[in-house]
C-alpha positions in Angstrom: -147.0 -140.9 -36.2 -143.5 -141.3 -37.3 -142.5 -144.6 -38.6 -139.3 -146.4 -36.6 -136.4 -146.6 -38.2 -135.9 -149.9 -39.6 -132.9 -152.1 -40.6 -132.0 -154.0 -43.9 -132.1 -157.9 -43.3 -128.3 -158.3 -44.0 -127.7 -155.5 -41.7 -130.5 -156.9 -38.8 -128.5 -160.1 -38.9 -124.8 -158.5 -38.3 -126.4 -156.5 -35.4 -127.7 -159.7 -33.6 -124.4 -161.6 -34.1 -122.5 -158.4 -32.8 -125.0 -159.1 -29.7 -124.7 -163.1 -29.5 -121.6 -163.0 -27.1 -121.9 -162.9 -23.7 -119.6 -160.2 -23.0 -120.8 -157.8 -25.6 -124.4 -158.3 -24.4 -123.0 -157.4 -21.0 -121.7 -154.4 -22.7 -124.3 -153.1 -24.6 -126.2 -153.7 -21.1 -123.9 -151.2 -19.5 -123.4 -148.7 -21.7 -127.3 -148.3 -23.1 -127.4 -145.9 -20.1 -124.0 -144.7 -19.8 -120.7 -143.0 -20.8 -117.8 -145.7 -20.2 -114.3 -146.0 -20.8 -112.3 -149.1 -21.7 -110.7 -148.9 -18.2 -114.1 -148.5 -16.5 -115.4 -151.6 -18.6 -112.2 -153.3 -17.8 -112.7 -152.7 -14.3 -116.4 -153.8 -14.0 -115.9 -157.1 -16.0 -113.1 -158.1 -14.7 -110.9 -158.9 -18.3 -108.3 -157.7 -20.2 -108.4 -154.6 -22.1 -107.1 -155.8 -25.1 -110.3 -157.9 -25.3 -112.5 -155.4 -24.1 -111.4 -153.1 -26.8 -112.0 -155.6 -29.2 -115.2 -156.2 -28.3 -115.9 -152.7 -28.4 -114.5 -152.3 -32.5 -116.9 -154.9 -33.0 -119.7 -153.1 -31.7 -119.1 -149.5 -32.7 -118.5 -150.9 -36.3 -121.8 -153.0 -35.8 -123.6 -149.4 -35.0 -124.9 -150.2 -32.0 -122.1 -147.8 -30.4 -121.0 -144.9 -30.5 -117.3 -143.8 -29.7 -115.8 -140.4 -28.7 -113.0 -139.1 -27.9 -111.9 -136.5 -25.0 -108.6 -136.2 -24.4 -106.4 -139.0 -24.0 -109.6 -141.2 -22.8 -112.1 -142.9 -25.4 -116.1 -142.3 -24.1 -118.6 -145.3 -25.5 -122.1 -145.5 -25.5 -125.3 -147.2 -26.9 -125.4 -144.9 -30.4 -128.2 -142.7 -30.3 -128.3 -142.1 -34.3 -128.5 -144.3 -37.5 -131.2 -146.5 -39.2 -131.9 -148.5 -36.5 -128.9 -150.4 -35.2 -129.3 -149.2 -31.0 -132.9 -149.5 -31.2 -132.5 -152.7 -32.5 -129.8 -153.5 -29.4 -132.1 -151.7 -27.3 -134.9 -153.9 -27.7 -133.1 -156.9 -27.2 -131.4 -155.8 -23.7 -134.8 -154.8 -22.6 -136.1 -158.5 -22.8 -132.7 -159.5 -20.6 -133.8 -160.4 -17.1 -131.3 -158.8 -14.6 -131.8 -161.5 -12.1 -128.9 -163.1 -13.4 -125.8 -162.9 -10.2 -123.0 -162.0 -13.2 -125.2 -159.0 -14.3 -126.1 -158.2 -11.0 -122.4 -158.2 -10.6 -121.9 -155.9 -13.3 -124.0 -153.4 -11.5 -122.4 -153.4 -8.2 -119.0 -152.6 -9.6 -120.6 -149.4 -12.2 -122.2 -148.2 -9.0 -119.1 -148.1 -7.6 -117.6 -146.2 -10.7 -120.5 -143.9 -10.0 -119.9 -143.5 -6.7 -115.7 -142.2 -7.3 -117.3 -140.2 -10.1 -119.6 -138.5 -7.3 -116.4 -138.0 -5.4 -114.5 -136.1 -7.9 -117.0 -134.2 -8.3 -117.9 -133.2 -4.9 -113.7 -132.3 -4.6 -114.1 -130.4 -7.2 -117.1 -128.5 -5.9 -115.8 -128.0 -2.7 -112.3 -126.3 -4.0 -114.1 -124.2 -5.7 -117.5 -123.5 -3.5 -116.3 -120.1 -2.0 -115.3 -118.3 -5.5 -118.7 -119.8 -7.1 -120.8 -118.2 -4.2 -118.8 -114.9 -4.4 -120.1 -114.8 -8.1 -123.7 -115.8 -7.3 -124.0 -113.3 -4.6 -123.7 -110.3 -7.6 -126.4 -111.5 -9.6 -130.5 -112.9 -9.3 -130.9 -116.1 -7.8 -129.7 -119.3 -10.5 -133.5 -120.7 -10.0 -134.7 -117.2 -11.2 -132.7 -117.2 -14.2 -133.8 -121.1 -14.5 -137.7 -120.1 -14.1 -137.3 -117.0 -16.9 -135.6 -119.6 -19.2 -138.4 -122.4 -18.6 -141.0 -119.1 -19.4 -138.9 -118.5 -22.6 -139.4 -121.9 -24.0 -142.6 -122.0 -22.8 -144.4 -125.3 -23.0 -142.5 -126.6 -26.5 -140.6 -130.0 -26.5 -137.7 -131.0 -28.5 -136.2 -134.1 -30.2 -132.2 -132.9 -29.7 -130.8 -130.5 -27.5 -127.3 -128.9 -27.6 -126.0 -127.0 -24.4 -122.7 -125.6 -25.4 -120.4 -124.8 -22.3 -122.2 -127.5 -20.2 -120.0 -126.8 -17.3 -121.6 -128.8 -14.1 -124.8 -130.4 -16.7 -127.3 -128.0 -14.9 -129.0 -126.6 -18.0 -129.4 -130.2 -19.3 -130.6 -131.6 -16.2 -133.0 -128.6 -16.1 -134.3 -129.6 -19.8 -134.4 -133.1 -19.2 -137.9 -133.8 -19.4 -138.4 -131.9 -22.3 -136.3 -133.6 -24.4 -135.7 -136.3 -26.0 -132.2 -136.8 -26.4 -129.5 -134.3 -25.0 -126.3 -133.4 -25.4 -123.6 -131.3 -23.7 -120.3 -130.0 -24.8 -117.1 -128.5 -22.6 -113.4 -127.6 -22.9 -112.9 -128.9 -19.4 -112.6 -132.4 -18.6 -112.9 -131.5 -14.6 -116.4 -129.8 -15.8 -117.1 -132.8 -17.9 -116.3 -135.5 -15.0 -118.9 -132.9 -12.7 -121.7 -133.5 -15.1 -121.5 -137.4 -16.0 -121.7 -137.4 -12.2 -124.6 -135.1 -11.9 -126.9 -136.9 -14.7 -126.1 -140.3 -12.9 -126.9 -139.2 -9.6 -130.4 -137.7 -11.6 -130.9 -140.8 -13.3 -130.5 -139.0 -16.7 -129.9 -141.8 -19.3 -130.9 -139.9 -22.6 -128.2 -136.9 -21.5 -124.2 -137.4 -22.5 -121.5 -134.7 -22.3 -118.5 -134.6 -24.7 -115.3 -132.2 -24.5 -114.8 -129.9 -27.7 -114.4 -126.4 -28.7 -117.5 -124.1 -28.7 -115.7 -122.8 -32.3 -115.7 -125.8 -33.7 -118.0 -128.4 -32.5 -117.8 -132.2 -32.9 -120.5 -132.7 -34.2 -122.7 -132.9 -38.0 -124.6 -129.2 -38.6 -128.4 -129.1 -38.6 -128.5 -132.0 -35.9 -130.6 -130.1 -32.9 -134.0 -128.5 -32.5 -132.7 -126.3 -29.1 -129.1 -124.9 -28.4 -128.3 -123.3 -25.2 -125.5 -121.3 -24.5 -126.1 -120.5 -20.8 -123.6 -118.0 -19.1 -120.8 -118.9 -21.8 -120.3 -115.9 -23.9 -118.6 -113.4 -21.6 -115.8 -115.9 -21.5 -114.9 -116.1 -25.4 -112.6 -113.7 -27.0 -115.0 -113.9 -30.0 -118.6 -114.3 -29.3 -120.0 -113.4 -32.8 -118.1 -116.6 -34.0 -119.6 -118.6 -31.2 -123.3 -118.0 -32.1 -122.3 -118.4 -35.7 -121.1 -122.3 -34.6 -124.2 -122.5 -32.8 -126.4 -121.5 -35.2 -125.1 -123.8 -37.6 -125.8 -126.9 -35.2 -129.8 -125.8 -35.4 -132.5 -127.5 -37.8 -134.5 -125.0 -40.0 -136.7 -123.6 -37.3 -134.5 -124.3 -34.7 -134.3 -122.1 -31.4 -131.4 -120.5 -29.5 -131.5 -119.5 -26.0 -128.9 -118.3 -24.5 -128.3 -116.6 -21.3 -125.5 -113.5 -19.9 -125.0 -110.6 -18.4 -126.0 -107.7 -19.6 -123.5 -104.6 -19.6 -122.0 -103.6 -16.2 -118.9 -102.5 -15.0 -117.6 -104.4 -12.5 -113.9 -104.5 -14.0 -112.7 -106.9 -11.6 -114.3 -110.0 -13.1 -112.0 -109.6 -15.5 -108.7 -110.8 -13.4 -110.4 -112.3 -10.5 -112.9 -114.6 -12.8 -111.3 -114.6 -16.6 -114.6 -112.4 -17.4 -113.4 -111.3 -21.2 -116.4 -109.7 -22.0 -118.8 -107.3 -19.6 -121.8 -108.2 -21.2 -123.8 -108.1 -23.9 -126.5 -105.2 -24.6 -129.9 -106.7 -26.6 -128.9 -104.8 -29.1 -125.3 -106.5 -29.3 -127.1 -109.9 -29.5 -129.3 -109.0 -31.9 -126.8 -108.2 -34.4 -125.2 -110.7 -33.5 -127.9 -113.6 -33.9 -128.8 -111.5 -37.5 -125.3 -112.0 -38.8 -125.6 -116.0 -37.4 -129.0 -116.0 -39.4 -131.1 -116.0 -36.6 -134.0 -113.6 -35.4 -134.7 -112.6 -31.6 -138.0 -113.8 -30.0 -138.1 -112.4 -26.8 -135.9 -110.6 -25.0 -135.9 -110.5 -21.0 -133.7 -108.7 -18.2 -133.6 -110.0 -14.5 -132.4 -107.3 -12.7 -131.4 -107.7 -9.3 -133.3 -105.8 -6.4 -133.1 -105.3 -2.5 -129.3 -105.7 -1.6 -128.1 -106.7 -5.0 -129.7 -103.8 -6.9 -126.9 -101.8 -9.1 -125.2 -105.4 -9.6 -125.7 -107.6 -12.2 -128.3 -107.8 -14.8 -128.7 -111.4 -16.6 -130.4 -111.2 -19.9 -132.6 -114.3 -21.3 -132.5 -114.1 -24.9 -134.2 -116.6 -27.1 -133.6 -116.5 -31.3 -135.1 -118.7 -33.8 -133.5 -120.1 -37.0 -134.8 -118.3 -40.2 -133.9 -120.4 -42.8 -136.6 -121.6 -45.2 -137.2 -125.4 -44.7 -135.6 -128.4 -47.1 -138.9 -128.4 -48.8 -139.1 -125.0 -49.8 -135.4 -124.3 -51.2 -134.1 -127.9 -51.2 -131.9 -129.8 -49.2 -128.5 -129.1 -51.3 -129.5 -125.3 -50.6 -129.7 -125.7 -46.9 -126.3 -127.4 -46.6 -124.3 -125.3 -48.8 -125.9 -122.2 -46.7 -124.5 -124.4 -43.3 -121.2 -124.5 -44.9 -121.1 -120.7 -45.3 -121.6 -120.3 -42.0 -119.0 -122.2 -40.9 -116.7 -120.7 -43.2 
């Protein structure tokens, strides 16, 4: 059994003064759950955001949150890495009694956050319903694909999941249980505000979603046990440099699944839906994942029948990290070969 992470005394004390306000408690309360802005905060407590920022500083430089950045907007959340600080918060917001009416305040006005985040989203779907069912009606049904996935992975769990092109959150509400801490990444912040209201609407509290570039991801290498790249790689003008990002996010061991289309010729995907690619032969991802330093497990084609037979094909691939472990070429080995690869 792994043993918690656990804080220096000088450190255990800052985090408990960072906590011993009321307005940072209701904070911390908030976001342990949740991905907030200032002006959503501002909104729910009812102050000014000059304080609320402030606040904020005091908390992210305490550890117990973490901030990111998308866009013009700053995201916070209860930190999900470190020696211990969030836990640490965690444990002391889980022995606050919500009975209280200010808290129970506090939660009326974040539902109602939720609820215009539900609304955008639901906009956004609608606009864009008819072109998505167009798509869908060339290829296996999306809960096939989801089951030959699920059968890929088979019955392993992982600490840290990385679904790169997150689009509406679907692959990490899929993986959700499976999981202990997931997160998604997106160029689109209309995607972005579709999957923070999908996860809150599922009740998925150990799930964010961050906007960044699949090239160059905002985040530290070696950080994930499972990256999915689900229905991405047919839009990148370089897919090869893609994997090679991805594979750099994975711990030694690690797995990559990613889904696609295999090779078809339906040219007009290429105006009508930005299609840059038409698909990827097993072959093509093989070499590939071997150039990214990772090595196919399995290999599966869905290919549609009945009235969609001649359409599309979707291809399931799952790769595996090959890299020795830290203890068998050291850990300064193992980084310097993660900075090669994002070279």
């Amino acid at each position: 059994m792994a043993e918690a992470a656990t804080l220096a005394f000088e450190a255990s004390v800052e985090v408990l003064k960072a906590l011993g306000e009321p307005t940072r408690l209701r904070l911390v309360r908030l976001l342990a759950r949740n991905d907030l802005t200032v002006s959503d905060l501002t909104a729910i407590l009812g102050q000014s955001q000059p304080r609320i920022s402030r606040h904020l500083r005091l908390l992210v430089e305490s550890g117990v949150l973490s901030r990111y950045q998308e866009g013009a907007w700053a995201y916070f959340r209860l930190a999900g890495e470190g020696p211990g600080a969030a836990a640490l918060a965690r444990a002391v917001i889980e022995r606050v009694g919500g009975a209280d009416p200010m808290l129970a305040r506090d939660h009326e006005r974040l539902d109602h956050i939720r609820q215009e985040r539900a609304a955008r989203a639901a906009r956004f779907f609608a606009e864009n319903a008819e072109r998505w069912d167009r798509l869908r009606l060339l290829h296996v049904a999306d809960e096939d694909v989801e089951a030959a996935l699920l059968g890929a992975l088979g019955e392993r769990r992982f600490n840290d999941l990385l679904d790169i092109g997150t689009g509406t959150g679907r692959v990490l509400e899929l993986l959700a249980p499976r999981v202990g801490r997931a997160i998604g990444i997106d160029a689109s912040r209309e995607m972005l505000q579709v999957a923070r209201a999908k996860l809150d609407a599922a009740g998925i509290g150990h799930a964010q979603v961050r906007q960044g570039d699949c090239y160059s991801l905002p985040l530290p290498p070696a950080s994930f046990d499972l990256v999915t790249i689900h229905q991405v790689l047919h839009y990148l003008d370089d897919p090869a440099a893609a994997l090679r990002e991805a594979a750099a996010m994975l711990r030694p061991g690690g797995l990559l699944a990613i889904v696609d289309f295999a090779p078809h010729d339906l040219e007009f995907l290429r105006d009508d839906e930005a299609h840059l690619r038409l698909g990827f032969s097993p072959e093509t991802l093989s070499a590939y994942l071997a150039e990214a330093g990772l090595e196919v497990e399995t290999t599966r084609l869905l290919v549609p029948a009945g009235e969609h037979a001649g359409r599309l094909t979707t291809i399931v691939a799952i790769a595996r990290e090959r890299r020795p472990s830290a203890g068998a070429t050291g850990d300064s080995a193992i980084l310097s070969d993660l900075r090669s690869a994002r070279a």
